[in-house]
N, C-alpha and C positions, 0 to 999 in steps of 0.2 A: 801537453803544451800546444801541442797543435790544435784542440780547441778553445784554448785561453783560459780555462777552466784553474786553471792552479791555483791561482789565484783569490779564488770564489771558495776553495775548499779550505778550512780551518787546520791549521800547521798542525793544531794538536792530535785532529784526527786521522791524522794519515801518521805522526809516531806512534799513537796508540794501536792504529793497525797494523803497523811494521813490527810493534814489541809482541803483540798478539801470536799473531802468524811465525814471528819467531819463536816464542814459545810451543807453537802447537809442532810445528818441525824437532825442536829439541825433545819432545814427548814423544814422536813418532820414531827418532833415531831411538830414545831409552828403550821401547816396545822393541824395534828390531834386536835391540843386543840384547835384553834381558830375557824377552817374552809375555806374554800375557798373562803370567800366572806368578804370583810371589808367595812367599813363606809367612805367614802369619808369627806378625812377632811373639807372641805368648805359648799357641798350640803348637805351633811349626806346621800348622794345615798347609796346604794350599789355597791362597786366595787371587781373587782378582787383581792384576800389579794397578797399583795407584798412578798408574801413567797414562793408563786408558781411559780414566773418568776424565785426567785434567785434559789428555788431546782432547776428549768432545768438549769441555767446557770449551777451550779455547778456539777449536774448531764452531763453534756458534760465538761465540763474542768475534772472530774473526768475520764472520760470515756477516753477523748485524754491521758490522765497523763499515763492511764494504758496500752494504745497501745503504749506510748513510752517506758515504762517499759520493757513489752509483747517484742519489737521488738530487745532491746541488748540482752534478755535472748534467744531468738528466734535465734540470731545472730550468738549468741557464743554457740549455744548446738548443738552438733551434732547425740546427741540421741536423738529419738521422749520418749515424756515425754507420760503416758496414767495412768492419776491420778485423781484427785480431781481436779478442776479451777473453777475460780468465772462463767465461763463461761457454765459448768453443769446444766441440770434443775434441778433447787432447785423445784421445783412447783410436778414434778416427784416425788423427794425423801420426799418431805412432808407427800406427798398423799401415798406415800408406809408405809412410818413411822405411820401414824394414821389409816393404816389398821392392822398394827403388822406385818406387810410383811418383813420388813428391805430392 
């Protein structure tokens, strides 16, 4: 909002990328509780769980969604933005935060 940009960016893509991202989070929760490995429903093998193919799908449709975003707002600003983006190491600022560093 602060760059006016909301405006400029089409409603439907920013649901699509909010359904996306929700998705790949609800594939990531299934992996945490089930695992990475499922039961083949015919042999009872061991297989690959089907929740790790849909994270990456959705994890790349998630990821294009955002460089479409990324590129009207990109488009239309003609000030450099130097803030907060999901594109920042988060892993950095964890690891400062749990030393008390900030």
């Amino acid at each position: 909002m602060e760059r006016g940009c909301e405006n400029l960016v089409n409603t439907q893509l920013i649901e699509q990328y909010a359904m996306s991202v929700s998705r790949w989070i609800q594939c990531e929760e299934c992996i945490s509780e089930y695992g990475f490995l499922a039961r083949h429903p015919t042999t009872g093998n061991a297989t690959a769980s089907p929740y790790v193919s849909m994270s990456r799908d959705y994890m790349k449709q998630s990821s294009q969604l955002w460089f479409q975003i990324f590129q009207v707002v990109k488009e239309n600003n003609a000030t450099t933005y130097q803030g907060n983006t999901p594109q920042d190491d988060v892993m950095e600022r964890l690891l400062r935060t749990r030393k008390g560093m900030n």
